[in-house]
C-alpha angles and dihedrals in degrees: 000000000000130000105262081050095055099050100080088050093044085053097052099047084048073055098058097022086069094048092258107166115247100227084058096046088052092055093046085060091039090052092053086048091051092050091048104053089039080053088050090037097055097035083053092046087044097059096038096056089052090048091049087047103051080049122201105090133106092188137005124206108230124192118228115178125199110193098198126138110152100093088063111110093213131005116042084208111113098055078073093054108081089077097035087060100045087043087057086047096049088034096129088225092063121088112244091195118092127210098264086050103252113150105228090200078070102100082214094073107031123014124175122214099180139236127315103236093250103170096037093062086044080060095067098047104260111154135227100263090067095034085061087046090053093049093050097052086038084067092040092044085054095042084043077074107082111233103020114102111193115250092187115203115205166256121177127321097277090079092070091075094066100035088058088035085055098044099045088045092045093046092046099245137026122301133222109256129190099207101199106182140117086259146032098233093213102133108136085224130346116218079340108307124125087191096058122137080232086059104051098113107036082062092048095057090034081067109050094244104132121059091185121012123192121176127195099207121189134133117211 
């Protein structure tokens, strides 16, 4: 486990360690939980309000990132990745302007509701069975907001298990997927993890999520 994976844990037995009570322990999480979905909510509410202000738009992309990278069973790297995308979009040597000459600096085409504060909610010990829950109701806060449709921005492969969880929940059934990747990312659990990046989708059929799956496996 890397660093940044071992911080939340290291918080929590200082916790205990210190004779913290665990009910208190569990509303002080709550209580961050709480905070960063409000902070997603009103971003989201936010955005749409301005899209369905400005009219004229049937959907509007909205970027989500998840900076989470412990789940990774080797590099750390992807929990990095949310700003250094949105860095190479904004990079004023890049074009704005799409093929079909849609300006992507119109609110209307592409919004941009942040980054759930992954690793500070790791810091307080909260495990990996809530953080997946957080992820999942951060993408339905944002599709709540007609017309915003989530783009997420990852984070390691685990994440894909509660952004599907969260569409196919929010949409009322499973939902079709074209998995392109170097791997299928169906261990039932990898060095004893079920949220893996290696798992994703075993947790994501487990579940019932995909009603057709179809991966596009090769490794360059």
């Amino acid at each position: 486990m890397s660093i940044i994976g071992r911080r939340g844990i290291h918080f929590l037995r200082k916790l205990s360690a210190e004779n913290v009570p665990s009910d208190l322990i569990e509303k002080g999480q709550s209580r961050l939980i709480d905070a960063s979905l409000t902070l997603i909510r009103e971003s989201a509410k936010l955005r749409g309000e301005l899209v369905r202000a400005l009219g004229g738009s049937v959907a509007s992309t909205s970027l989500l990132g998840v900076p989470l990278g412990h789940n990774s069973s080797f590099l750390q790297g992807p929990a990095f990745a949310p700003p250094r995308i949105r860095e190479a979009i904004w990079c004023g040597s890049t074009n704005s302007t799409t093929e079909e000459g849609k300006e992507l600096r119109d609110p209307r085409v592409l919004t941009d509701v942040g980054d759930i504060p992954i690793q500070e909610i790791r810091d307080c010990g909260v495990e990996d069975d809530r953080l997946m829950n957080v992820i999942s109701e951060s993408v339905k806060l944002v599709m709540e907001q007609d017309p915003l449709r989530p783009l997420v921005l990852g984070g390691d492969h685990s994440i894909s298990y509660p952004v599907v969880r969260a569409v196919s929940e929010k949409l009322g059934g499973p939902v079709d997927i074209l998995h392109l990747d170097a791997h299928p990312d169906i261990y039932d659990a990898f060095e004893g993890n079920v949220y893996s990046h290696a798992s994703s989708f075993a947790r994501i059929m487990e579940g019932g999520y995909a009603r057709r799956l179809l991966q596009v496996n090769s490794c360059l």
